[in-house]
Backbone as CSV, one residue per row, in Angstrom:
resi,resn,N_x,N_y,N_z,CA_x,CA_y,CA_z,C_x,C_y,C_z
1,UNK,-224.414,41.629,-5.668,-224.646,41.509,-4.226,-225.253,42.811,-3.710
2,UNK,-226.262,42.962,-2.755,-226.733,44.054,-2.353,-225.874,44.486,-1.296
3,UNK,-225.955,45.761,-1.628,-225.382,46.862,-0.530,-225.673,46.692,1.173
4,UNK,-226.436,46.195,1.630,-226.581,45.946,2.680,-225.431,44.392,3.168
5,UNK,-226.001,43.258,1.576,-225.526,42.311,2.163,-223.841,42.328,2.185
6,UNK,-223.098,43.310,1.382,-221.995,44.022,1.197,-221.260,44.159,2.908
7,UNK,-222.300,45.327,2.996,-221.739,45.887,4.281,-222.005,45.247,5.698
8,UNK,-222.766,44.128,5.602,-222.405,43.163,6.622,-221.325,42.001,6.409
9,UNK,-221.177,41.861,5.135,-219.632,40.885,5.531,-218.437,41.530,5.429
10,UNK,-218.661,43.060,5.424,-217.810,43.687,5.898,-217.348,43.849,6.897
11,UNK,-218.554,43.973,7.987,-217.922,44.035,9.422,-217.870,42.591,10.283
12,UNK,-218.343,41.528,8.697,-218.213,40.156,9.382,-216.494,40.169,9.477
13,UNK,-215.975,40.397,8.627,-214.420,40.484,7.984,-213.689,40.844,9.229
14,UNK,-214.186,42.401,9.327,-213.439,42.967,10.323,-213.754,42.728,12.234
15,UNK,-214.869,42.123,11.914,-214.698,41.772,13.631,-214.125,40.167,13.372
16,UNK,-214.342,39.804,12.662,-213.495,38.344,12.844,-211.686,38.445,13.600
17,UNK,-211.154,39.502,12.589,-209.576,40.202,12.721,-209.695,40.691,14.352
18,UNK,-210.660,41.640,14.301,-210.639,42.184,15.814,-209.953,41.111,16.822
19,UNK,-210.873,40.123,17.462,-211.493,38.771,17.630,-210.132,37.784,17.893
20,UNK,-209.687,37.930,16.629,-208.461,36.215,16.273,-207.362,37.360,16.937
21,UNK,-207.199,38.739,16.726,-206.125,39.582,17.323,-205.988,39.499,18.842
22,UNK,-207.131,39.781,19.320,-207.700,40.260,20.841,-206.950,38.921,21.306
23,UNK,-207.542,37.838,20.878,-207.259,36.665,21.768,-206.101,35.828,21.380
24,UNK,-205.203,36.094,20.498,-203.839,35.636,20.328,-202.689,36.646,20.997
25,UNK,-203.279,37.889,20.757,-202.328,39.059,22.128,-202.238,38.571,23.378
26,UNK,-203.851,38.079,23.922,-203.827,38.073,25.792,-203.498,36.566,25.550
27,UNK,-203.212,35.578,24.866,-202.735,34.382,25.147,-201.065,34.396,25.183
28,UNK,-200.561,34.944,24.188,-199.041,35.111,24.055,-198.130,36.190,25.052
29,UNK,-199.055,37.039,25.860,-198.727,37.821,27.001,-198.389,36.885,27.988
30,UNK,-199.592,35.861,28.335,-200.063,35.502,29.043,-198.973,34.002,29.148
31,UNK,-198.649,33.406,28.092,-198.156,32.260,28.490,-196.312,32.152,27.335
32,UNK,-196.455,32.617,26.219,-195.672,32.578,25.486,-194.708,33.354,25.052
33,UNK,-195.333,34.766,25.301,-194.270,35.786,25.236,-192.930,36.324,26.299
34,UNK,-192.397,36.511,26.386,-191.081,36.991,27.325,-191.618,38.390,27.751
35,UNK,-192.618,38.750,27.763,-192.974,40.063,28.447,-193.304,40.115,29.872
36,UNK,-193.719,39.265,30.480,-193.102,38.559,32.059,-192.137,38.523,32.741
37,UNK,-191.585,37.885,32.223,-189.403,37.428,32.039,-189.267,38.691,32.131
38,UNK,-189.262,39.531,31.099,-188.530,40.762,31.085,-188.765,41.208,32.603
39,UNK,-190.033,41.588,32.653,-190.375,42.345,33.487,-189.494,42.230,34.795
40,UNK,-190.131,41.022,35.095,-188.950,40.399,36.161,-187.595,40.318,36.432
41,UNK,-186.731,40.574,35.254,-185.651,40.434,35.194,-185.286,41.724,35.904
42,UNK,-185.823,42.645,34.722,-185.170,44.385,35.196,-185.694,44.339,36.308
43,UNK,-186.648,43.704,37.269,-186.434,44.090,38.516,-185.807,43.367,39.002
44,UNK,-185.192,42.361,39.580,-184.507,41.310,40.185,-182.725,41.885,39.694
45,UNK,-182.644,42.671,38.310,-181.342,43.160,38.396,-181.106,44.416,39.420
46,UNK,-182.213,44.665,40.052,-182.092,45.645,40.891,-181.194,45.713,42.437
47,UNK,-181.097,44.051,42.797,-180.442,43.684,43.528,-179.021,44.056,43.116
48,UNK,-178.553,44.025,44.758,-177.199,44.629,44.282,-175.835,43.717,44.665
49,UNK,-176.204,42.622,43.552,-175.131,41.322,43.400,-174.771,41.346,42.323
50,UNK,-173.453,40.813,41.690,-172.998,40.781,40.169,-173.744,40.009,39.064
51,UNK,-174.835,40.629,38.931,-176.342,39.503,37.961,-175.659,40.293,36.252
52,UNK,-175.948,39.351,35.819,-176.376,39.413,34.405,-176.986,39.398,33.923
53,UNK,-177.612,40.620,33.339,-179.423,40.520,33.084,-179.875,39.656,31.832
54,UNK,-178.747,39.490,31.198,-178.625,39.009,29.480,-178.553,37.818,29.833
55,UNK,-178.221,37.226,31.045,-178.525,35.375,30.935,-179.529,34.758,30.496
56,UNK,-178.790,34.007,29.879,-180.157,32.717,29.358,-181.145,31.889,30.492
57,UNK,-179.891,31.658,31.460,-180.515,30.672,32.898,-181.727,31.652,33.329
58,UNK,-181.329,32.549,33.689,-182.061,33.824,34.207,-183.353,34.266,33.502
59,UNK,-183.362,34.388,32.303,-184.872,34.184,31.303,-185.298,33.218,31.562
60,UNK,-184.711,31.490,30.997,-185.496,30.454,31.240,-186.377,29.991,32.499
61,UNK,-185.035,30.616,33.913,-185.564,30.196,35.148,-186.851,30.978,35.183
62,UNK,-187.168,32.626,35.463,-188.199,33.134,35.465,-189.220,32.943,34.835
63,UNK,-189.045,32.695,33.468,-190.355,32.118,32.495,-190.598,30.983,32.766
64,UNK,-189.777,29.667,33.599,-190.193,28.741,33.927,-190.974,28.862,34.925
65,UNK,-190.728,29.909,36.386,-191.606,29.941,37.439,-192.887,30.682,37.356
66,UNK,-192.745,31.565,36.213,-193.908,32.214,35.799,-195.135,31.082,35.054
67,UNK,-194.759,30.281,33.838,-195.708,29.309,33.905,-196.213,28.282,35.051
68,UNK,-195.105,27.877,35.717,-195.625,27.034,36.932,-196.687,27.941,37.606
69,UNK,-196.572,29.220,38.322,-198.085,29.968,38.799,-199.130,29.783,37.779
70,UNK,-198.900,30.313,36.544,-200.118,30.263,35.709,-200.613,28.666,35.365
71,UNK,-199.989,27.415,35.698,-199.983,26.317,35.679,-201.368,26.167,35.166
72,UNK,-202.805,25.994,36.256,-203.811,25.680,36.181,-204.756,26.504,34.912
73,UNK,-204.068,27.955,34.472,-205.123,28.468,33.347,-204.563,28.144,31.936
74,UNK,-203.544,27.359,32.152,-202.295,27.178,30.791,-203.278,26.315,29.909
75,UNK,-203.967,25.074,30.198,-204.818,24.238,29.040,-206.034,24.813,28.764
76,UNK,-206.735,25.216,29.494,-208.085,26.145,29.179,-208.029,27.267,28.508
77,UNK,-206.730,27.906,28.618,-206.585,29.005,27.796,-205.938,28.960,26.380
78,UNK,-204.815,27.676,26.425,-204.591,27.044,24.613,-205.929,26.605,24.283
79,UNK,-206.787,25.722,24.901,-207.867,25.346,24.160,-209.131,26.457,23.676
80,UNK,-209.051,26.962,24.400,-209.962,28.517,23.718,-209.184,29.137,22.814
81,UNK,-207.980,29.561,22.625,-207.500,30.376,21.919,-207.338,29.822,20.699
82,UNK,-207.086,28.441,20.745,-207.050,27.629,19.449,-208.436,27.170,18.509
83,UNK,-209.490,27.258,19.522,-210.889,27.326,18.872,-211.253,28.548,18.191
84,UNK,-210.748,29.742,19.089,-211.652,30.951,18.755,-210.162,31.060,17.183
85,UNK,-209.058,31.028,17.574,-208.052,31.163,15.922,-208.701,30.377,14.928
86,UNK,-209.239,29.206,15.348,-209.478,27.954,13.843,-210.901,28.690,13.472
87,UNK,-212.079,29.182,14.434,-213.143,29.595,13.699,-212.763,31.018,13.323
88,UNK,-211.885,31.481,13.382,-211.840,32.996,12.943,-211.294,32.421,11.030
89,UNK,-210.284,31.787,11.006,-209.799,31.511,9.927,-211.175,30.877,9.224
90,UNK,-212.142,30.178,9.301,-213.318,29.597,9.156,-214.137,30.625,8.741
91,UNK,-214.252,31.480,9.687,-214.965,32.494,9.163,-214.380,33.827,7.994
92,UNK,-213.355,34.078,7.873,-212.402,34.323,6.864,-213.089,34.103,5.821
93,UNK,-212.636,32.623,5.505,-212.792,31.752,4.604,-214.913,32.017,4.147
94,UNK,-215.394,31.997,5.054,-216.732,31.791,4.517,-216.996,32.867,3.990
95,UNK,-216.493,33.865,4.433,-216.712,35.545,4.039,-216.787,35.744,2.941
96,UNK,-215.849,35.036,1.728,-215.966,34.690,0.495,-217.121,33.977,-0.100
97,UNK,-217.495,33.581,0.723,-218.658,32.503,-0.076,-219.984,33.094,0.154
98,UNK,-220.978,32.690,-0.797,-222.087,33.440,-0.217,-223.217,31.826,0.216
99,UNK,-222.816,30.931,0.755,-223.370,29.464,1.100,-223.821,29.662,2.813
100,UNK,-225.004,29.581,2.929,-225.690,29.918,4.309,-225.823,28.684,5.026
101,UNK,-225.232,27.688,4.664,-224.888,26.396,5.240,-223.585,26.678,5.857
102,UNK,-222.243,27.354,5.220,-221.418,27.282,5.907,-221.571,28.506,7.068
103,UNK,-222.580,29.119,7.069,-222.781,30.215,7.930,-223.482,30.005,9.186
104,UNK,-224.236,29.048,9.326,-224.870,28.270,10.131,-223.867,27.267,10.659
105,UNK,-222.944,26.700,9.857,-222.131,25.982,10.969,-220.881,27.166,11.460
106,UNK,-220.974,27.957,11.365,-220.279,28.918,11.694,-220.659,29.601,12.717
107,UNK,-221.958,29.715,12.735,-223.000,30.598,14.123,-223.014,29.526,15.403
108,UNK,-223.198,28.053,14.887,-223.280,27.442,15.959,-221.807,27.108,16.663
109,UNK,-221.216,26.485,16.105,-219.699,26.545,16.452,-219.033,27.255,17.677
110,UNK,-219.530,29.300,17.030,-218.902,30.015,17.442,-219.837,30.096,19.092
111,UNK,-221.693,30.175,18.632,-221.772,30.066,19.544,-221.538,28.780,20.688
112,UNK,-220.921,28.028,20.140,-220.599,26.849,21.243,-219.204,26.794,22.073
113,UNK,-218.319,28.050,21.539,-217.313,28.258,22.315,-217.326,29.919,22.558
114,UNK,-218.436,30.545,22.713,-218.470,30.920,23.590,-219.069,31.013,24.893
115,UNK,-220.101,29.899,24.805,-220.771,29.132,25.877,-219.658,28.530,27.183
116,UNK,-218.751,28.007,26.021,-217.331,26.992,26.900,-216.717,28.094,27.851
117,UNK,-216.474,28.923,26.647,-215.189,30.437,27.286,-216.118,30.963,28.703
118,UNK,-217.546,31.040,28.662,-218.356,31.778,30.019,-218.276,31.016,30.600
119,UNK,-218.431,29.358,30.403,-218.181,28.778,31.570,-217.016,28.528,32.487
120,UNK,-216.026,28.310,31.694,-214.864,28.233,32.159,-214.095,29.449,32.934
121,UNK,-214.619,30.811,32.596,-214.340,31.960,33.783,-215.501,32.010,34.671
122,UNK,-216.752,30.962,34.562,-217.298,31.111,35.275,-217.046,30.212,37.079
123,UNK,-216.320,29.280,36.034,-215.765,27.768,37.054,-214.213,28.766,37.882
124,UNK,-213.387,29.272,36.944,-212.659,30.216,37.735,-213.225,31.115,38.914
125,UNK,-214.247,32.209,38.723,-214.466,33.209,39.333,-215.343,32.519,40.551
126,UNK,-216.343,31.569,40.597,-216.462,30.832,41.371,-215.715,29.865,42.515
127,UNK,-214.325,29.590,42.057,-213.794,28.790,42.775,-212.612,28.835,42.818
128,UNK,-211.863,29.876,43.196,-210.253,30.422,42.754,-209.539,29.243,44.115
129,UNK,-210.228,28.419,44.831,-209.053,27.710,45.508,-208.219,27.322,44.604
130,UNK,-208.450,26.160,43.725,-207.234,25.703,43.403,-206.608,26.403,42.712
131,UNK,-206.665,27.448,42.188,-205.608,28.345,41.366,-204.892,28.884,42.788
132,UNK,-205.353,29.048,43.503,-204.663,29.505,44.705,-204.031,28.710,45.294
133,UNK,-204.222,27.927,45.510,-203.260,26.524,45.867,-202.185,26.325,45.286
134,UNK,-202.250,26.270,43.830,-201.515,25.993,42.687,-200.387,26.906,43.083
135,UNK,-201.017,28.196,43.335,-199.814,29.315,43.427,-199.001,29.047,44.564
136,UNK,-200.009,28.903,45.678,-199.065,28.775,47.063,-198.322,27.771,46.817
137,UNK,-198.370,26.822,46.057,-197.260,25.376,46.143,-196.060,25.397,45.189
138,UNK,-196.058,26.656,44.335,-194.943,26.377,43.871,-194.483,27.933,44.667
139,UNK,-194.923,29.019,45.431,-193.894,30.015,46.323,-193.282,28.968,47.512
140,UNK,-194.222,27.964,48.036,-193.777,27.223,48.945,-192.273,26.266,48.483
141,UNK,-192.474,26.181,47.351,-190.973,25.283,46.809,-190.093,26.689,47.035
142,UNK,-190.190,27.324,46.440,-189.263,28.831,46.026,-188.914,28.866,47.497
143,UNK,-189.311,29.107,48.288,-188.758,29.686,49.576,-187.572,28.289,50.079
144,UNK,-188.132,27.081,50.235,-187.641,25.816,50.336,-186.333,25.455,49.531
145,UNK,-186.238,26.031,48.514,-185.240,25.764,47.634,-184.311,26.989,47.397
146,UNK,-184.624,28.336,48.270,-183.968,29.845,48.388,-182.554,29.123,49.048
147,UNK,-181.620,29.597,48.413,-180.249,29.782,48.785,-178.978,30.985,49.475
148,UNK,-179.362,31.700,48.215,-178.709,33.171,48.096,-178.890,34.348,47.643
149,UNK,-178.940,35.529,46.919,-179.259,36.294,46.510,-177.743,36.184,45.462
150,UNK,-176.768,36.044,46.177,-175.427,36.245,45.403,-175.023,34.826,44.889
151,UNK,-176.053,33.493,44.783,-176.317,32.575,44.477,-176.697,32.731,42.785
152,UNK,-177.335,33.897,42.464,-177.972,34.457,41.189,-178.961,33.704,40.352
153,UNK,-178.747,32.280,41.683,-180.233,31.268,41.246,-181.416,32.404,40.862
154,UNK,-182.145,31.701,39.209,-183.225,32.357,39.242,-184.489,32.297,40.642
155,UNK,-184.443,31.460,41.311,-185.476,30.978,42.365,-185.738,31.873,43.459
156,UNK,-184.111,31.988,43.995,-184.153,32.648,45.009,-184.061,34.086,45.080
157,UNK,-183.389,34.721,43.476,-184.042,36.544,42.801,-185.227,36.307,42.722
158,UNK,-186.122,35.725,42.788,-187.834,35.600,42.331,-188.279,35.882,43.835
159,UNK,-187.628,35.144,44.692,-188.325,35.173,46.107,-187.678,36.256,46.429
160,UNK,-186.501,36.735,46.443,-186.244,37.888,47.316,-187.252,39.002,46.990
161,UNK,-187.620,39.503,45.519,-187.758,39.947,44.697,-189.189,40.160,45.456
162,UNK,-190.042,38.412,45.363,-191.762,39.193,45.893,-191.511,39.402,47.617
163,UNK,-190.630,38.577,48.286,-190.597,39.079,49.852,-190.571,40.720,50.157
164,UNK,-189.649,41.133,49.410,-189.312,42.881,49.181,-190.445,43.640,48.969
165,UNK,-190.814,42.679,47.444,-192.375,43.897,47.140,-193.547,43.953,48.038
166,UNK,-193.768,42.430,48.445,-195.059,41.608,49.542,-194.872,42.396,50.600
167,UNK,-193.192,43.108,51.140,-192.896,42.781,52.661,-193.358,41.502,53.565
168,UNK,-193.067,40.962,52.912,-193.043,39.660,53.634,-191.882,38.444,53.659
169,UNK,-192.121,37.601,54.533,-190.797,36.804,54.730,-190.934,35.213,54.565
170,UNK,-190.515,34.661,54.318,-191.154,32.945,54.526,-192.405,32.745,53.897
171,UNK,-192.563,31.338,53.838,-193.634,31.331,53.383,-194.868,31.556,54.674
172,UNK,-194.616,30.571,55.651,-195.651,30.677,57.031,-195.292,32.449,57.925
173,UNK,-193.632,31.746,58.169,-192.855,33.341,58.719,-191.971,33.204,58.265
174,UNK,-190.424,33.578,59.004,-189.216,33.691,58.755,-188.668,32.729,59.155
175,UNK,-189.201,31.465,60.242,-188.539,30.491,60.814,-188.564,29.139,59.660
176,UNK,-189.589,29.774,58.344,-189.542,28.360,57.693,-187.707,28.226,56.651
177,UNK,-187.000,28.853,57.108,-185.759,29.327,56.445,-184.861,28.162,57.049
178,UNK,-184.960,27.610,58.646,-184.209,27.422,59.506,-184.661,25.820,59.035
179,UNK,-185.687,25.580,58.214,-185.567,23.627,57.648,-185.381,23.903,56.103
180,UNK,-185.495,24.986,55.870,-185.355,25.120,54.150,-183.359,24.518,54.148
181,UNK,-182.574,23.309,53.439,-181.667,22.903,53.603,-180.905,23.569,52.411
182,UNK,-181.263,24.078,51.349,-180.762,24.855,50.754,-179.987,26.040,51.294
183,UNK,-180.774,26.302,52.204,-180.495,28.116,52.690,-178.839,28.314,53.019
184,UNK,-178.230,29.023,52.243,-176.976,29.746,52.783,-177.148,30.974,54.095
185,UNK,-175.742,30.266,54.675,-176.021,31.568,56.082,-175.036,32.493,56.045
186,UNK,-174.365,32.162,54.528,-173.420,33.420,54.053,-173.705,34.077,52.806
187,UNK,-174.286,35.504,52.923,-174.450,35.814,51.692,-174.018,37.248,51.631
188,UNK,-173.274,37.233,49.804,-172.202,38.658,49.944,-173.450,39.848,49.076
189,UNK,-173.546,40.900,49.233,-174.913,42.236,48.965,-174.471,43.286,48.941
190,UNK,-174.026,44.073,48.196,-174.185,45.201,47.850,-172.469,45.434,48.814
191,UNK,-171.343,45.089,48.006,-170.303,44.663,48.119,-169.341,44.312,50.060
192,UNK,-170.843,43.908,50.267,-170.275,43.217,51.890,-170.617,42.221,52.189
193,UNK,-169.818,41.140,53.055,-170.346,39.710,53.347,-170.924,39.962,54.626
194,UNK,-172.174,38.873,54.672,-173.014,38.638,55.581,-172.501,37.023,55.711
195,UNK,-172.051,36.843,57.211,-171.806,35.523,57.483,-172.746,34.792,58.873
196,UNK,-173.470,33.988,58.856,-173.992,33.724,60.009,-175.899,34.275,59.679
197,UNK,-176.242,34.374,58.876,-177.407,34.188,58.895,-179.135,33.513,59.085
198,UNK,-179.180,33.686,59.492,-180.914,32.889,59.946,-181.846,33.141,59.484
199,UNK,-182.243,34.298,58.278,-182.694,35.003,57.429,-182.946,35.666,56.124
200,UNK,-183.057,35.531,54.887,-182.409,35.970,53.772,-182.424,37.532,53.564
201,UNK,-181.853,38.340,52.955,-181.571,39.650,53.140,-182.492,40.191,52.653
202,UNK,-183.218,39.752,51.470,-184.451,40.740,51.452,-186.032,40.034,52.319
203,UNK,-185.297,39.757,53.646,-186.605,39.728,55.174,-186.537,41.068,55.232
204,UNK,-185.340,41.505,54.877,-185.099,43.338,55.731,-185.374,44.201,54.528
205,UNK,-185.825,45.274,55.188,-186.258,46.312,54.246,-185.446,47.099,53.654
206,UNK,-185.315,47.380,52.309,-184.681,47.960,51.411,-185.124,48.985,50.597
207,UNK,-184.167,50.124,50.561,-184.974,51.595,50.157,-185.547,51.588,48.368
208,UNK,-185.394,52.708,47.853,-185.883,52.313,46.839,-184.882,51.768,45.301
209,UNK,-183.901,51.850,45.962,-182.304,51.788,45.005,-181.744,49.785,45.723
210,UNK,-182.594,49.660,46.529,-182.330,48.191,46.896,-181.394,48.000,48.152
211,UNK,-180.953,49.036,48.872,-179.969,49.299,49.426,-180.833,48.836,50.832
212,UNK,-179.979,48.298,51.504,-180.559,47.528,53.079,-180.444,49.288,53.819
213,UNK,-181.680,49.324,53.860,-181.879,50.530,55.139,-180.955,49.991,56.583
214,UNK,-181.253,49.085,57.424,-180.039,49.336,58.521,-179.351,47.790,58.297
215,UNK,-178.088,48.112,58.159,-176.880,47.296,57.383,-177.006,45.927,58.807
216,UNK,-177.746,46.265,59.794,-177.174,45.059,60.974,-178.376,44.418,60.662
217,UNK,-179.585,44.771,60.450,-180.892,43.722,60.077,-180.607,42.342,59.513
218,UNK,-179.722,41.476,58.858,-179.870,40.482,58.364,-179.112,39.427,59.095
219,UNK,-178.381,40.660,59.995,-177.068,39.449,61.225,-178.480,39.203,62.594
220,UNK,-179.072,39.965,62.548,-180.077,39.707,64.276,-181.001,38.304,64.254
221,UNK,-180.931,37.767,65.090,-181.206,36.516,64.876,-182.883,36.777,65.704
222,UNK,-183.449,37.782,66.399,-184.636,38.094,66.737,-184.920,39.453,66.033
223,UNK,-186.661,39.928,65.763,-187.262,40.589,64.724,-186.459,41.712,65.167
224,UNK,-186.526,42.801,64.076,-186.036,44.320,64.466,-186.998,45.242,63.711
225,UNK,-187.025,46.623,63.575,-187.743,47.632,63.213,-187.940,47.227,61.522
226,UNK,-186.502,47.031,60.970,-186.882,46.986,59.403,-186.470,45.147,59.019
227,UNK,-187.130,44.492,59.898,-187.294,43.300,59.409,-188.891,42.649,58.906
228,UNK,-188.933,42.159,58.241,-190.710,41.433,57.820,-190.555,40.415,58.762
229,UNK,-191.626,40.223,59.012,-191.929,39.040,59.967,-193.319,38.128,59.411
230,UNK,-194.421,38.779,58.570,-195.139,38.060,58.322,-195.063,37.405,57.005
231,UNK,-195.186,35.815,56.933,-194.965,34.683,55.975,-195.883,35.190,54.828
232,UNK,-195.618,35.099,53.677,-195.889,35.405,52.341,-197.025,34.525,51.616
233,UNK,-197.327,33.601,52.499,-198.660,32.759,52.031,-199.760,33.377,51.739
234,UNK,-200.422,34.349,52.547,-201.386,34.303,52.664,-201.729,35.864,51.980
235,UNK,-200.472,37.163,52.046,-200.533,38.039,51.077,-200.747,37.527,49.298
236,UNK,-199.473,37.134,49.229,-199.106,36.266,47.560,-200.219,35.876,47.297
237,UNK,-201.623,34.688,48.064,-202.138,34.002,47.668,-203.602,35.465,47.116
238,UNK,-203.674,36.345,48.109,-204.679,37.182,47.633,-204.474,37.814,46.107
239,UNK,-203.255,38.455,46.174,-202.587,39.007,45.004,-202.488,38.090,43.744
240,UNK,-202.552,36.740,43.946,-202.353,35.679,43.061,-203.803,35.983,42.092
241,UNK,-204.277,35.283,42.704,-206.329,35.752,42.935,-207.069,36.481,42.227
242,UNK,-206.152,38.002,42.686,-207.054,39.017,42.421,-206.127,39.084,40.996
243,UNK,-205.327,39.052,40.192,-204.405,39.114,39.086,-205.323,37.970,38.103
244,UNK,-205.673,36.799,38.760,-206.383,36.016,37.905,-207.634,36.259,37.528
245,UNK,-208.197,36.519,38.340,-209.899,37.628,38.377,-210.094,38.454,37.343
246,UNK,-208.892,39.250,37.431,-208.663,40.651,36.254,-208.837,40.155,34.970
247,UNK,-208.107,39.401,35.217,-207.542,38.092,33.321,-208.457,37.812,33.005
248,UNK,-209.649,37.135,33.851,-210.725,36.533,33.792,-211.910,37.313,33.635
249,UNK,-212.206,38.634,34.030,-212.890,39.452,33.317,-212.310,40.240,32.304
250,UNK,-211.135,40.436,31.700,-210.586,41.030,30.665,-211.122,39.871,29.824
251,UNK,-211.221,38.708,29.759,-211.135,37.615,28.287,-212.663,37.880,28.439
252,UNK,-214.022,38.713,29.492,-215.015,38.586,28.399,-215.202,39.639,27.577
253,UNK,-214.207,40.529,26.946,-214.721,41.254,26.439,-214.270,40.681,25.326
254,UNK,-213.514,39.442,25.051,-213.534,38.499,23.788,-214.963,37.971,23.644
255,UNK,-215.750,37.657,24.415,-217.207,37.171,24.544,-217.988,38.373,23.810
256,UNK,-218.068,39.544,24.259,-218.863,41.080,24.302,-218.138,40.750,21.955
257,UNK,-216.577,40.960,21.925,-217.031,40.810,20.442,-217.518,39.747,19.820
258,UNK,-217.330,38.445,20.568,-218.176,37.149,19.771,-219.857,37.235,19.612
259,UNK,-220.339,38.331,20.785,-221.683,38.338,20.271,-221.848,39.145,19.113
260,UNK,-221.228,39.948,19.247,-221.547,40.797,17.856,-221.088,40.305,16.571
261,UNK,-219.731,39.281,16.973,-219.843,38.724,15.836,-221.335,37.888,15.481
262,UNK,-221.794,37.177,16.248,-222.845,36.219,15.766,-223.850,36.804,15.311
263,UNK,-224.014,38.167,16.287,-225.386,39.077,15.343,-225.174,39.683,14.215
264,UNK,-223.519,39.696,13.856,-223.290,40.254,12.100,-223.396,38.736,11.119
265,UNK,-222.967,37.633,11.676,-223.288,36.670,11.187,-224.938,36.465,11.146
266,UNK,-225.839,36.725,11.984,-227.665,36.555,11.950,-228.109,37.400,10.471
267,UNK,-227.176,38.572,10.753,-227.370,39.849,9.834,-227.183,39.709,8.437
268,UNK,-225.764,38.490,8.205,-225.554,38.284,6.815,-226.689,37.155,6.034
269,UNK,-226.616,36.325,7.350,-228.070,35.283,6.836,-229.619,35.788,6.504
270,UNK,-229.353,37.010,6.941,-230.759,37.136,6.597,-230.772,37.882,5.328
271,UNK,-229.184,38.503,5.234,-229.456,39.048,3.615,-229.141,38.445,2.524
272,UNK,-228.645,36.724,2.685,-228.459,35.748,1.481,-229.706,35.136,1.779
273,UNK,-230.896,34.760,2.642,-232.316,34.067,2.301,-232.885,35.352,1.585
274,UNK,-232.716,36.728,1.279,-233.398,37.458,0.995,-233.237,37.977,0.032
275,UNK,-231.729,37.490,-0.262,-231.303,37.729,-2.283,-231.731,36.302,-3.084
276,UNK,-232.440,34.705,-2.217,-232.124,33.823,-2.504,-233.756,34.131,-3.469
């Protein structure tokens, strides 16, 4: 075999690995791994109710509400990741062979999903309503279905959790609390009961240890200095957005190595018609 044609299925080899790595990392971050969950957890144990960070309910619930947001990129992103894994193993496999038939169905293939992969962040970056929608309709359940904080429902640590970070309250405002039928108007925080509420405790602002800056904020039944007042729709939905955007230009630099794979694949074909 010539030295040239050597050292291109060398770096056919190694950008293939690159490639099947890159895009089984940002898929298993992204939908399969507990690196989410976690995240969420250690913050939501930050509240200062008797939580157990080691619960099972408490992983499952969060990783359950975490796929429900990512809902809409969950099939587009198994179906790419499972194309670009089966032609990486494909190409593996051909790397061994020196047959320019299987290299050609290998060039077209690859280039035919990465045609799919540009379009499909292209159909994203173009048209983030319904991913935005998607998002607002399941914070809109979360708030609807908020109970307690000392409830230790995963749902309602998730909502206190982004109301706190968002500063924000409700989904519209704070009055959508008063048809939410779930809602408790007794809730015990950071070892005192709150009885008579119209509000959930993280509406009010909390320092950086979680601690309610002024202890009467969650009994006032009209706004005060360290209460949120504006509904979480319409922050969440930007932040939703702009998090998906990111994702969506991070996966082309899976594109940026598929071209180079195809031009080390052009590169190897031209040095088996030229040993042929």
């Amino acid at each position: 075999m010539l030295l040239q044609e050597k050292k291109a299925i060398y770096i056919f080899r190694k950008l293939f690995k690159v490639i099947c790595l890159a895009t089984l990392v940002v898929c298993a971050i992204a939908f399969w791994s507990r690196i989410p969950a976690n995240f969420l957890k250690s913050e939501v144990k930050k509240f200062k109710v008797p939580l157990n960070p080691n619960s099972v309910v408490l992983q499952s619930g969060l990783n359950y509400y975490i796929r429900s947001f990512l809902n809409p990129l969950l099939f587009p992103t198994v179906v790419t990741t499972v194309s670009y894994t089966s032609l990486c193993v494909y190409g593996f496999l051909i790397s061994y062979n020196r047959n320019t038939t299987y290299f050609l169905i290998y060039e077209v293939l690859f280039s035919a999903c990465l045609i799919g992969h540009l379009v499909l962040v292209g159909m994203f970056l173009k048209d983030t309503s319904s991913i935005r929608k998607q998002a607002e309709g399941v914070l809109e359940k979360l708030v609807f279905s908020y109970e307690s904080l000392s409830s230790l429902k995963p749902s309602s640590l998730l909502l206190g959790w982004i109301m706190v970070n968002l500063k924000c309250c409700g989904y519209i405002d704070p009055y959508d609390f008063l048809d939410a039928k779930s809602f408790s108007s007794v809730d015990i925080y950071d070892g005192r009961t709150y009885n008579g509420l119209t509000t959930p405790i993280p509406c009010c602002e909390l320092n950086n240890t979680y601690q309610i800056i002024d202890i009467g904020c969650p009994l006032r039944s009209s706004t005060g200095p360290h209460q949120y007042t504006v509904g979480c729709r319409e922050v969440f939905g930007n932040i939703f957005v702009r998090i998906v955007t990111i994702f969506s230009y991070s996966s082309l630099l899976i594109i940026l190595l598929g071209i180079s794979m195809i031009a080390c694949c052009i590169l190897v074909l031209k040095e088996l018609w030229q040993a042929l």
